[in-house]
N, C-alpha and C positions, 0 to 999 in steps of 0.2 A: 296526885291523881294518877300517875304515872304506874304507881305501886297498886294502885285499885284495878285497874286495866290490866296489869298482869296476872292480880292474884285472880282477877275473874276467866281468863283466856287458860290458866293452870288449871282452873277448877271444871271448865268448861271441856277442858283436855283430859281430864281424869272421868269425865264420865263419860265422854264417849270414847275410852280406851279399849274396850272392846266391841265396840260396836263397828258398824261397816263404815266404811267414811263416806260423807255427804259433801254437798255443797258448800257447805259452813265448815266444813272440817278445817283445822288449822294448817297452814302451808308451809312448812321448811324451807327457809329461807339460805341456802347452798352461798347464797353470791355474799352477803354480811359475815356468815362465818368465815367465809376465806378469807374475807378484806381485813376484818378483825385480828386475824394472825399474824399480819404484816404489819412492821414498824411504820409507825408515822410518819416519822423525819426522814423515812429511809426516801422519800420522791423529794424533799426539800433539798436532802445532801446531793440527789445525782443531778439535780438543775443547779445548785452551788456548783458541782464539779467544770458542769458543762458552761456556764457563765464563767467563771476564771480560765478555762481550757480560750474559750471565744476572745475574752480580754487579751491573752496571750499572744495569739495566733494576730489579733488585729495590732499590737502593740510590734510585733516581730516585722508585719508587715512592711509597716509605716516608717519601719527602721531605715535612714540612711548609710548607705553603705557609702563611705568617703572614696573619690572615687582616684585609678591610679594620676602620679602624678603626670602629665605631659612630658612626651620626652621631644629634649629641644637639640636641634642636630646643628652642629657645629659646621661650617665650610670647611672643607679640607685647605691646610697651606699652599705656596704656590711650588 
């Protein structure tokens, strides 16, 4: 159905190719051909990045730092 709805909006566009545009005119859609140019994966890899960068940073966090040892003071002799 997909392909009938195209070929009708093509053939609907060829004959008002030179005409003035109306209401019905067909509308150029700016925003889908931009989207269209950009990789798919490309928003899945920068939330991958930013998800392992977060794991990281919370994993560093949490990290114990062992801490110095106590220092234990001797009496001086007499």
């Amino acid at each position: 159905m997909s392909y009938i709805l195209e070929a009708l909006k093509k053939a609907q566009a060829e004959r008002q190719l030179g005409a003035t545009p109306d209401v019905h005119a067909p509308v150029i859609d700016a925003y889908a051909a931009r989207n269209a140019a950009r990789p798919a994966w490309l928003p899945a890899a920068v939330g991958g990045a930013v998800a392992v960068a977060a794991i990281g940073v919370a994993l560093w966090w949490r990290h114990d730092v062992p801490a110095a040892p106590a220092v234990q003071r001797v009496a001086a002799g007499p």
